[in-house]
C-alpha positions in Angstrom: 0.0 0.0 0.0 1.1 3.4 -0.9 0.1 7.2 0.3 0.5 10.3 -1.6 2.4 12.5 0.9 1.2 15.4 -0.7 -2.6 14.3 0.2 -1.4 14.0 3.5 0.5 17.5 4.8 0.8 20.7 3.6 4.0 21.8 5.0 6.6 23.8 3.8 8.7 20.3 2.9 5.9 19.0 1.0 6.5 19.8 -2.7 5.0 18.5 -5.9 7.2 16.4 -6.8 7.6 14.0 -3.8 6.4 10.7 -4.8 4.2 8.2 -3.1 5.6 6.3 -0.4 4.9 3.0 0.7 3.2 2.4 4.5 5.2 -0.6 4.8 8.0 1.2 4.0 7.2 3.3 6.2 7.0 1.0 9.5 10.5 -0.7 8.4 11.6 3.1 8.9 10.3 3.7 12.2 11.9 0.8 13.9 15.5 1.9 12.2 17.0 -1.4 11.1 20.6 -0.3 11.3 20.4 0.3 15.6 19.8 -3.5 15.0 22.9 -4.3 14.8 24.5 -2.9 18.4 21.5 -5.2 20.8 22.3 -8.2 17.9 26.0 -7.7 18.6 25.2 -7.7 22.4 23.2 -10.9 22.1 26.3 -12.5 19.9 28.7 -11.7 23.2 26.5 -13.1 25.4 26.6 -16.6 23.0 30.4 -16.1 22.7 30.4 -16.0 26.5 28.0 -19.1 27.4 29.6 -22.3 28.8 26.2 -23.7 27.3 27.3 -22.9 23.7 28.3 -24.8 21.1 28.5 -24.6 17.5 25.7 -26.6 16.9 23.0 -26.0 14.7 20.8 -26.1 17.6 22.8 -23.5 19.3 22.7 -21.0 16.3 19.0 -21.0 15.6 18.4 -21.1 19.1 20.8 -17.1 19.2 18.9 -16.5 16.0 15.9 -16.6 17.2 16.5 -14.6 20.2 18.5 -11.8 18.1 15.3 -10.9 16.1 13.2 -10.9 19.3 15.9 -8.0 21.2 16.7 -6.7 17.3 13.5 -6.2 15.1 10.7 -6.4 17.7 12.1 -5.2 21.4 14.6 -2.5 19.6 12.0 -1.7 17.0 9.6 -1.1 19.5 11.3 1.3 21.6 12.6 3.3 18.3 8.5 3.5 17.0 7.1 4.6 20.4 10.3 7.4 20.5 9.7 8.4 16.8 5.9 8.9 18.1 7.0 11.2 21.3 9.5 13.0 19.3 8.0 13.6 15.7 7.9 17.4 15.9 11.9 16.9 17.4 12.8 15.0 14.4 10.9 17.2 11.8 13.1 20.1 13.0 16.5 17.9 13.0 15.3 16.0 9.7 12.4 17.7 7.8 12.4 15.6 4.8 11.7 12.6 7.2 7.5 11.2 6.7 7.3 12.9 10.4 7.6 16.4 9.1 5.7 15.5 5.5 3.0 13.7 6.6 2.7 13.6 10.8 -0.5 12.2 11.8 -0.3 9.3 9.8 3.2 8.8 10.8 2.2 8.6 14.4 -0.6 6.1 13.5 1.7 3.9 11.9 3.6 4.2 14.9 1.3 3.2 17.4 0.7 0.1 15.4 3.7 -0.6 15.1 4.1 -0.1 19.2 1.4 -2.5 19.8 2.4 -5.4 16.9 6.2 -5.7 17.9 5.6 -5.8 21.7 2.9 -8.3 21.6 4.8 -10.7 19.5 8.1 -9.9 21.0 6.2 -11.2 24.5 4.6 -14.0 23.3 7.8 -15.4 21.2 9.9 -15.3 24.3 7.3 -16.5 26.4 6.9 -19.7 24.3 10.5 -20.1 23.0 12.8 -19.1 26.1 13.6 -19.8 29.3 10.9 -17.5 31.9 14.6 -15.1 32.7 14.8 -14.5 28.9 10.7 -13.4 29.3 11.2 -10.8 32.0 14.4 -9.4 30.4 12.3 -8.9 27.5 9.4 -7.4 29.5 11.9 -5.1 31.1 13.1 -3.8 27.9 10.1 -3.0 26.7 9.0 -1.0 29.8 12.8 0.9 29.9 12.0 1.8 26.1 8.1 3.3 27.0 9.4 5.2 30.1 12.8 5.8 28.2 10.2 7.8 25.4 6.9 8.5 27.1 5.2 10.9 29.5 5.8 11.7 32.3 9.0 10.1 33.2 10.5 10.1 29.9 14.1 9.5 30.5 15.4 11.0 27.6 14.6 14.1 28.3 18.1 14.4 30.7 21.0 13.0 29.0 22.2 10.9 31.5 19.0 9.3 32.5 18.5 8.8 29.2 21.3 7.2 27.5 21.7 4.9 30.5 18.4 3.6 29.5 19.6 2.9 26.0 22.9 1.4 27.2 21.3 -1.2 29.0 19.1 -2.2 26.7 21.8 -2.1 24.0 24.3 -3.8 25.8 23.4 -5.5 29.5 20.1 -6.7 29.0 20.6 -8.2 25.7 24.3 -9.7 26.5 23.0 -11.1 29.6 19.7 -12.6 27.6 22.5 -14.6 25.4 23.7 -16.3 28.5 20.3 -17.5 30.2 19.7 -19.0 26.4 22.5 -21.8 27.5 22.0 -21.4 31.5 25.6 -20.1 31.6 24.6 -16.6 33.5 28.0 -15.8 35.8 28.9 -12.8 37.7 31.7 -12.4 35.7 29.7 -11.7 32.0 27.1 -9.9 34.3 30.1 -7.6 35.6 31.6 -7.3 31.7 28.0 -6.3 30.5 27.4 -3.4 33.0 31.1 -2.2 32.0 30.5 -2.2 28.6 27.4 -0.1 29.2 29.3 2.5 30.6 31.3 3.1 26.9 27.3 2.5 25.3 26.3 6.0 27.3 29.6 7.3 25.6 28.0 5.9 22.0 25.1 7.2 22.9 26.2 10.9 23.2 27.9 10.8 19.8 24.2 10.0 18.5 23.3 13.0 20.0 25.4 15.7 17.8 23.2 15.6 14.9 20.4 16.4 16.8 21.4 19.3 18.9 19.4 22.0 17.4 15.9 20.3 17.4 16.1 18.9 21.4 17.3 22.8 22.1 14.1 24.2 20.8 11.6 21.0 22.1 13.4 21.2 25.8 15.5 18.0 25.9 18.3 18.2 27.8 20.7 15.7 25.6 24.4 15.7 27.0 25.4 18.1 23.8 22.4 20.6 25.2 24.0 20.4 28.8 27.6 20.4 28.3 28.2 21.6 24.8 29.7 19.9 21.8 32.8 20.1 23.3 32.3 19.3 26.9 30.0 16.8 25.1 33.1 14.7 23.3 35.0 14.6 26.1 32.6 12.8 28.2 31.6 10.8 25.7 35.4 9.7 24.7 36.4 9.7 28.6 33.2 7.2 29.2 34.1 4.9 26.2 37.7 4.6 27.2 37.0 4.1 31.1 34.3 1.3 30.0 37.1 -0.5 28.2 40.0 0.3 31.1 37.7 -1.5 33.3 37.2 -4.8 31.8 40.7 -4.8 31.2 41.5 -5.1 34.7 38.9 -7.0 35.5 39.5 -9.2 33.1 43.1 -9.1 34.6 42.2 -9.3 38.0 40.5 -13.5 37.0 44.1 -14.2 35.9 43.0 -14.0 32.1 46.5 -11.8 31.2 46.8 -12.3 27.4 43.2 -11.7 27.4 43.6 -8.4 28.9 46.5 -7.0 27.3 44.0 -7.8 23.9 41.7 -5.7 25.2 44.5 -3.2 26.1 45.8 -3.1 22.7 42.2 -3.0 21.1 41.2 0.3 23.4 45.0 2.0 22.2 44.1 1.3 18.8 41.2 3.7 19.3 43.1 6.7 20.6 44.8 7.6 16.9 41.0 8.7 16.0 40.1 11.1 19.0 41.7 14.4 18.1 40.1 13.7 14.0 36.9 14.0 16.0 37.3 16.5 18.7 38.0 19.2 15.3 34.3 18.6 14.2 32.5 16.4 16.5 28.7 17.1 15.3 30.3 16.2 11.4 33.1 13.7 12.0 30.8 11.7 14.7 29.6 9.3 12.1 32.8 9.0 11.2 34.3 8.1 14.6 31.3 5.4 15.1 32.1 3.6 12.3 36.1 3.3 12.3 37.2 3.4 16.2 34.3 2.5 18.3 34.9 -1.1 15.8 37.6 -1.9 18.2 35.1 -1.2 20.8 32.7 -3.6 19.5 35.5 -5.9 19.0 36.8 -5.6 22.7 32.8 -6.5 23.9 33.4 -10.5 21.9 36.8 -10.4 23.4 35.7 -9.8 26.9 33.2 -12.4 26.3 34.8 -14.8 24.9 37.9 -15.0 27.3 35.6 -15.1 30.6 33.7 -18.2 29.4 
């Protein structure tokens, strides 16, 4: 099914030769396929980390299946139900975005797609998974409402906020990956909470291209509180403690080549900073995609050498 956007809003983006756009399209938009990946990555550590784990087919469909419950229906819930609380945010930051074009249809969409990918996301883990995996899924649901929604909405203060996303980024997700294989241990409980630490850091990178619109709707992101460049040097000092920390805990269980990996993995990251602190709200992107990768990396390498 298809809408004519220009049936639909009359605002100054709108022009005549926008063409239709596809409603389905549209719901694959609003639960942003690409933050997949960081909760799917999480899920993969807590695999890589399970005693319980093989590399059995049974094993892989098993992580499979519980990627796309925390990936497309758990994350994309939480990004619909923000995209409905912040459509007049985003049509300020991104006004070519179907927010800004056609907004009450957008939200509608929304709420559907709110309602759809919680349900199943609840009654998949419910029937498939262990009843821990059930109430880490019903947990991140209720972090991303409150995270988006009236009246505590978390995001609304940049540290309440992108602790929220952290954790249901990193933590909840990694730990879900060990109850799949009953291998839950304090030590990849520990690693996950560090890691989420650096995640608030990822967070605030997120939060550069946005600065102008949570200025003018009242968000206090930590760009908005601190400035860009009080902003990049939390976010940087954050990331880099994260990683310092599982080092030495990692250390401190006698895993030694293991933590001089993750040693040489968080080094490899400081050639990138002062590229970034030039232009942070440009270069952010940038930095996301080349050194936090050795982040990333670090997470399956703390995992892996703590099974």
């Amino acid at each position: 099914m298809s809408v004519d956007i220009n049936r639909q809003s009359q605002s100054p983006t709108t022009t005549p030769s926008q063409e239709p756009l596809s409603i389905w399209r549209v719901r694959l938009q609003l639960t942003k396929p690409l933050t997949w990946i960081g909760p799917v990555w999480s899920v993969g550590c807590g695999v890589v980390g399970a005693a319980g784990a093989d590399l059995s087919v049974d094993t892989f469909l098993r992580s499979l299946l519980l990627m796309v419950v925390i990936g497309p229906l758990v994350l994309g819930m939480g990004q619909s139900i923000n995209d409905y609380y912040d459509a007049d945010v985003d049509a300020i930051n991104e006004p070519d975005r179907p927010c800004a074009r056609f907004p009450e249809l957008f939200k509608r969409l929304a709420l559907t797609n709110v309602a759809v990918l919680s349900a199943a996301a609840l009654v998949v883990s419910y029937i498939a998974f262990p009843i821990e995996i059930f109430l880490l899924v019903l947990v991140g649901l209720f972090i991303a409402y409150i995270y988006s929604a009236p009246p505590l909405r978390l995001k609304q203060n940049g540290w309440f906020g992108n602790t929220a996303c952290a954790l249901t980024y990193v933590t909840l997700p990694w730990i879900a990956g060990n109850y799949l294989f009953d291998s839950v241990t304090p030590e990849q409980t520990i690693v996950a909470f560090l890691y989420a630490i650096g995640s608030h850091g990822f967070m605030t990178m997120n939060d550069f291209k946005s600065v102008e619109g949570d200025k003018a709707c009242g968000l206090r992101s930590m760009v908005v509180m601190y400035g860009v460049e009080g902003a990049v040097k939390i976010a940087l000092n954050m990331l880099m403690a994260s990683q310092l920390l599982v080092a030495l805990y990692v250390a401190a269980q006698g895993h030694y080549i293991g933590s001089a990996v993750l040693v040489a993995l968080l080094l490899a990251q400081l050639p990138f900073q002062p590229k970034l602190k030039k232009d942070p709200k440009r270069l952010a992107p940038w930095y996301n995609a080349t050194a936090n990768s050795f982040f990333i990396l670090s997470m399956m390498a703390a995992a892996f050498t703590l099974k």
